[in-house]
RODO-2510 file (C-alpha; in nm, 4 decimals, decimal comma):
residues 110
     n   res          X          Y          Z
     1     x     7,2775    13,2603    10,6164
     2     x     7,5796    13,2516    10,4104
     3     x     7,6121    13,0569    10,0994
     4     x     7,6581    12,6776    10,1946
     5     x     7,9889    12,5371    10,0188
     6     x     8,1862    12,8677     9,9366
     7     x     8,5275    12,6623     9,9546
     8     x     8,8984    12,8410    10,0556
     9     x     9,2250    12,6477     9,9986
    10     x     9,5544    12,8081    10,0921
    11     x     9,8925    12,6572    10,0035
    12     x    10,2439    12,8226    10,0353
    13     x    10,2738    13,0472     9,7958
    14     x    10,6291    12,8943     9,6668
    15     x    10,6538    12,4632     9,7298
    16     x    11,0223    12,2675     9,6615
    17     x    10,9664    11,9823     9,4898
    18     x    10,9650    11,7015     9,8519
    19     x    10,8531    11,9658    10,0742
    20     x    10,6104    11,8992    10,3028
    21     x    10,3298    12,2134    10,2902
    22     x    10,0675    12,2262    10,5274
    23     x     9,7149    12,3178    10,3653
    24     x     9,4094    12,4857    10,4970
    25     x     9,1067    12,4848    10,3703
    26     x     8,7420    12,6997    10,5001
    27     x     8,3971    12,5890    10,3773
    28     x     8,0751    12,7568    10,4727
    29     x     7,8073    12,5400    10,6542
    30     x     7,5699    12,5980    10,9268
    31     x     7,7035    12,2600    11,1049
    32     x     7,3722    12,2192    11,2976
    33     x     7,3644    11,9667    11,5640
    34     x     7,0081    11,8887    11,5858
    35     x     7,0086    11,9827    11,9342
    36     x     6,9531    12,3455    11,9104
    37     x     6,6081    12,5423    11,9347
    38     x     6,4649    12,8197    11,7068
    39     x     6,4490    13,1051    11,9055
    40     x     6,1067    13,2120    11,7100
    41     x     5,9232    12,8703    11,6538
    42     x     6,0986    12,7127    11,9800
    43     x     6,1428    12,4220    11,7825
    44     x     6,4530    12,2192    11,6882
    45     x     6,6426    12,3113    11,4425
    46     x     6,7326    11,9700    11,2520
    47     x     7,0181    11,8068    11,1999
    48     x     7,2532    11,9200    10,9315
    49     x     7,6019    11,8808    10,9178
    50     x     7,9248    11,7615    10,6654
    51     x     8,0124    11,3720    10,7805
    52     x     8,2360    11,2702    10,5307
    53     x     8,5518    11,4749    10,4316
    54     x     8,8090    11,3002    10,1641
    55     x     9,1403    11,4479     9,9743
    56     x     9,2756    11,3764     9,6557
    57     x     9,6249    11,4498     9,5296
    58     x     9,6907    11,3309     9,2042
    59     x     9,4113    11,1039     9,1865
    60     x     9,5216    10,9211     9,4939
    61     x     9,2890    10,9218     9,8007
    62     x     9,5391    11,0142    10,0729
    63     x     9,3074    11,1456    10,3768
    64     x     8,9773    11,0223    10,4942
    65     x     8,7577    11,1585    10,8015
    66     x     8,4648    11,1284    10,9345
    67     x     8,3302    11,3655    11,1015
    68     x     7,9867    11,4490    11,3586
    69     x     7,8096    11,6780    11,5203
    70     x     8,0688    11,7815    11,7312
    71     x     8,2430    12,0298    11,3860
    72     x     8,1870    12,3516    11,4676
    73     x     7,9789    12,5789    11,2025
    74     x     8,2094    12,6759    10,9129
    75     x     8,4689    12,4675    11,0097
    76     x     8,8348    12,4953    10,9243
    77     x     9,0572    12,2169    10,8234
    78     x     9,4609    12,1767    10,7947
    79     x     9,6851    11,9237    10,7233
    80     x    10,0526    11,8187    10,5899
    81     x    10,0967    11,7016    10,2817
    82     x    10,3969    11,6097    10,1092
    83     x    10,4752    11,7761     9,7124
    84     x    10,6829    11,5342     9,5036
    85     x    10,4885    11,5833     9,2226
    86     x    10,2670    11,8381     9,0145
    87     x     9,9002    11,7841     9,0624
    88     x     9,5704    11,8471     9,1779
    89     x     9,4646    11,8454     9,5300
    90     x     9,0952    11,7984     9,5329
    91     x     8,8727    11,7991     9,8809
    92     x     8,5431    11,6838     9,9202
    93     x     8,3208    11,7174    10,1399
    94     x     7,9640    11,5764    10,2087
    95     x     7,7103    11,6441    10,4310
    96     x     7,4363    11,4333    10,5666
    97     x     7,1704    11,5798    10,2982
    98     x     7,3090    11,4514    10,0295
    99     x     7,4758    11,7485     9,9555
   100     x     7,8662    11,7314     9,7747
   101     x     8,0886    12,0194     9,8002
   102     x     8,4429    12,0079     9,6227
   103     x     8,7207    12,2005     9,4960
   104     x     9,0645    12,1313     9,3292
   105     x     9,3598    12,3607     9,3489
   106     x     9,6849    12,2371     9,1382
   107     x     9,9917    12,2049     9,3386
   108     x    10,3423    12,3209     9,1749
   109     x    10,6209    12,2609     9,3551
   110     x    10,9693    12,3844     9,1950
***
């Protein structure tokens, strides 16, 4: 299994200051429903998967979700958001283990 968390952000690579830039992000995570079977033990695999997904620019909380097992393994992410202003974008995600997976990437618009 790949490394759980291992976090990719794109942004344009040149931002106007008032653009509007659409972001992606990646994380690795086995997004496991609880439903599945092991093929070897034939029992289930248990539930593990990222519920709560928040993002950050410039301090500000500006996107919330929640999400369930329905998020496929891995699962990519992309949204709009508008520059006016230098500063971070940080995304967090959390899973339903307890475990907190973030990263921050500085926007610089021109």
């Amino acid at each position: 299994m790949p490394q759980i968390g291992r976090i990719k952000i794109r942004l344009p690579r040149t931002i106007r200051k008032g653009q509007v830039i659409a972001v992606k992000t990646l994380i690795t995570h086995p997004m496991e429903t609880g439903f599945r079977k092991d093929k070897a033990t034939k029992r289930k695999v248990p539930a593990f998967y990222i519920d709560d997904v928040s993002v950050y620019y410039g301090g500000t909380l500006i996107s919330h979700a929640k999400w369930t097992i329905a998020v496929s393994a891995n699962p990519f992410m992309s949204f709009y958001v508008k520059a006016d202003k230098e500063a971070p974008l940080k995304i967090v995600w959390k899973d339903i283990k307890g475990g907190v997976y973030e990263k921050t990437v500085q926007v610089k618009p021109r």
